[in-house]
VEXPA-513738 format. One record per residue (C-alpha): residue number from 1; x negated, y negated, z. Coordinates in steps of 0.1 Angstrom, whole numbers, plus 5000, padded with zeros to 4 digits. Layout:
% VEXPA-513738
seq, xx, yy, zz
NUM, X, Y, Z
...
//
This chain:
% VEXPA-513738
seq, xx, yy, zz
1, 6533, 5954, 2654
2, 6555, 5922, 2660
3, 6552, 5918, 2619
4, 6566, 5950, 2615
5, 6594, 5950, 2639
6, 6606, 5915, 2621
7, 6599, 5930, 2580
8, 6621, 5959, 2600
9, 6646, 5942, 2615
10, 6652, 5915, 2585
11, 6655, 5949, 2559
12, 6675, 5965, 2584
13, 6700, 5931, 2581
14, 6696, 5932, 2543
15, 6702, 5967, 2539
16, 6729, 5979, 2565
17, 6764, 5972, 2558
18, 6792, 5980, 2589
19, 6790, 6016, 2603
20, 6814, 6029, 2626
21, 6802, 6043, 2660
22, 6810, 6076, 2647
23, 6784, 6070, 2622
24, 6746, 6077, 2620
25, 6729, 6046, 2614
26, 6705, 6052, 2581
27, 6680, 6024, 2570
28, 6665, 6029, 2536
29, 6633, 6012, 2527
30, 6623, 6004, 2491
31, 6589, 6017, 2477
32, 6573, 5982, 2485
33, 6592, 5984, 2525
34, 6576, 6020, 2528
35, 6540, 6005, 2516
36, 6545, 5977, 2543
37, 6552, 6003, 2569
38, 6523, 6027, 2555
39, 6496, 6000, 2561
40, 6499, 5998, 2596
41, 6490, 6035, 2604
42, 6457, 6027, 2583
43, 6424, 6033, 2586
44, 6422, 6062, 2594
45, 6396, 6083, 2605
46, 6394, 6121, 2597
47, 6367, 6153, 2596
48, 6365, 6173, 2570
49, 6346, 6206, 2558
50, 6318, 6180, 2580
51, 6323, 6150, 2559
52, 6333, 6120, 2582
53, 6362, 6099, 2563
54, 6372, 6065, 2565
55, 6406, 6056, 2550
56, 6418, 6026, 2539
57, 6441, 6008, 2515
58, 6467, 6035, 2513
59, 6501, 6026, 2484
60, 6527, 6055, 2485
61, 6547, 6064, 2456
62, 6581, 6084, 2457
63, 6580, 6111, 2433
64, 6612, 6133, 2444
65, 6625, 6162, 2466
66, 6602, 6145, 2493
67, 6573, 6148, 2473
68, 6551, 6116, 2474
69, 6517, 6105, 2462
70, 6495, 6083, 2478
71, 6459, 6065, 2466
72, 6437, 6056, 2490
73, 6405, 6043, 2491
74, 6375, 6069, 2516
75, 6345, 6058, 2525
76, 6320, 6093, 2534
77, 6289, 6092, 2552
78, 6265, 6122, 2560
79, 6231, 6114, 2573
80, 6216, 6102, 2540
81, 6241, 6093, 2516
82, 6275, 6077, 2514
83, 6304, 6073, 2489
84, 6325, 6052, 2486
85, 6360, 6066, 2460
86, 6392, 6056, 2450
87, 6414, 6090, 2452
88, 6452, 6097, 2445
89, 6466, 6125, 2464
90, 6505, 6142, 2460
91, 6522, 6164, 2488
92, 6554, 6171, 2507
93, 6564, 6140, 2526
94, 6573, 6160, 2566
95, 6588, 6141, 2593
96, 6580, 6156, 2629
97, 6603, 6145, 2651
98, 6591, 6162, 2678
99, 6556, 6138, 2680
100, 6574, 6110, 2658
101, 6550, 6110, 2633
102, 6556, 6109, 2595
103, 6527, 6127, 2573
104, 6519, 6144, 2541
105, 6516, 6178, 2546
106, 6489, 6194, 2527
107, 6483, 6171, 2502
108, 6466, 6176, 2473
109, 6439, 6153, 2456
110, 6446, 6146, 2418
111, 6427, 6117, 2409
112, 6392, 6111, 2424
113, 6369, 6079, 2408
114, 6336, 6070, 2423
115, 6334, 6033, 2431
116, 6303, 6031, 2452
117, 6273, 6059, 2463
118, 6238, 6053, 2478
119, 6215, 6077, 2485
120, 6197, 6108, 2470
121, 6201, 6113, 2434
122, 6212, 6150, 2437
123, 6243, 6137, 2453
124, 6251, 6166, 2478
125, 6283, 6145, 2497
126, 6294, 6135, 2466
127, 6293, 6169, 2452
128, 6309, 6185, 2486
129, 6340, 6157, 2480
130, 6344, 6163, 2443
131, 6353, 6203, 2455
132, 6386, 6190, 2474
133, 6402, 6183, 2445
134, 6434, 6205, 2433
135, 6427, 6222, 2466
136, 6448, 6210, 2498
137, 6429, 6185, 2522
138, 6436, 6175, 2557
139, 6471, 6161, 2562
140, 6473, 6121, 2563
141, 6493, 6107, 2589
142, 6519, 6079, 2576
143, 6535, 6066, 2602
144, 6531, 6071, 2639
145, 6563, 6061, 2656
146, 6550, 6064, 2691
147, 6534, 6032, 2684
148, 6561, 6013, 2673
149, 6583, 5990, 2694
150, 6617, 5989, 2677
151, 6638, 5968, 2705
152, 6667, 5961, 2679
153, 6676, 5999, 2675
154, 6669, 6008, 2715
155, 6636, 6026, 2703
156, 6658, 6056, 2692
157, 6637, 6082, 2675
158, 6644, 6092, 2637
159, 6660, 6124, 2635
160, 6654, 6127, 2601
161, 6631, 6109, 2574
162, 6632, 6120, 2536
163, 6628, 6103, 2502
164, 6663, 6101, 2479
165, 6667, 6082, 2450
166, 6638, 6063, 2450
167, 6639, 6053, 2485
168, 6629, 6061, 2516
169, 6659, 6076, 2541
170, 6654, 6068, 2577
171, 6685, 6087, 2600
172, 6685, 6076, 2638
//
């Protein structure tokens, strides 16, 4: 969390210029800042359709009108078999300020490439992931805010997060 606050603190430096008090104060976090932040929410742990997930290794990409993509790499276990996948998924990047998280609603898996299975040949987890694809999956949680300490902006809460022009628009 300390490493955090500092990358934060040292963009916030780089990328603020003088605001008025009038002003909101706006941060905006490259592609590569985002990713940095991303990280530290993962891995994550998640149910679904009875498949336990792992994930891990999550890098965002800003497609536009707060729609982002995101690869990540899920480990599934059932009681016999597990898989182990690399899968890219796109959705509508939704800040709730209200718990202070940051999440992909609803996204959607696109890509989905098998790097590891053991276990039965029929391949009954595998074939239970495989049917999540170009349907929406559980939402992925980005960022948590509750968890972060962020001393240098008196731990106000975003009121609004989106992506615009390539970069990722924090408003406190």
């Amino acid at each position: 969390m300390r490493r955090i606050a500092s990358c934060l603190s040292i963009v916030l430096l780089l990328v603020c210029g003088s605001l008025s008090k009038a002003e909101a104060f706006v941060m905006r976090l490259s592609q590569t800042d985002a990713n940095q932040m991303v990280r530290m929410a993962f891995p994550q742990r998640n149910t679904y359709q009875g498949v336990d997930l792992l994930m891990t290794s999550p890098t965002l990409s800003f497609i536009g009108n707060n729609e982002v993509a995101v690869a990540l790499t899920i480990d599934a276990d059932d009681d016999a078999e597990s898989v182990k996948a690399r899968v890219s998924l796109t959705g509508q990047l939704d800040y709730q300020k209200g718990n202070r998280t940051l999440q992909i609603k609803q996204p959607r898996v696109t890509e989905f490439t098998v790097l590891e299975q053991t276990g039965p040949a029929s391949g009954d987890l595998l074939k239970r992931i495989e049917q999540i694809k170009n349907k929406p999956a559980p939402f992925i949680m980005l960022v948590d805010f509750r968890t972060f300490s962020l001393p240098f902006l008196a731990n106000q809460i975003p009121t609004d997060i989106h992506v615009q022009s390539e970069q990722l628009v924090v408003e406190f």
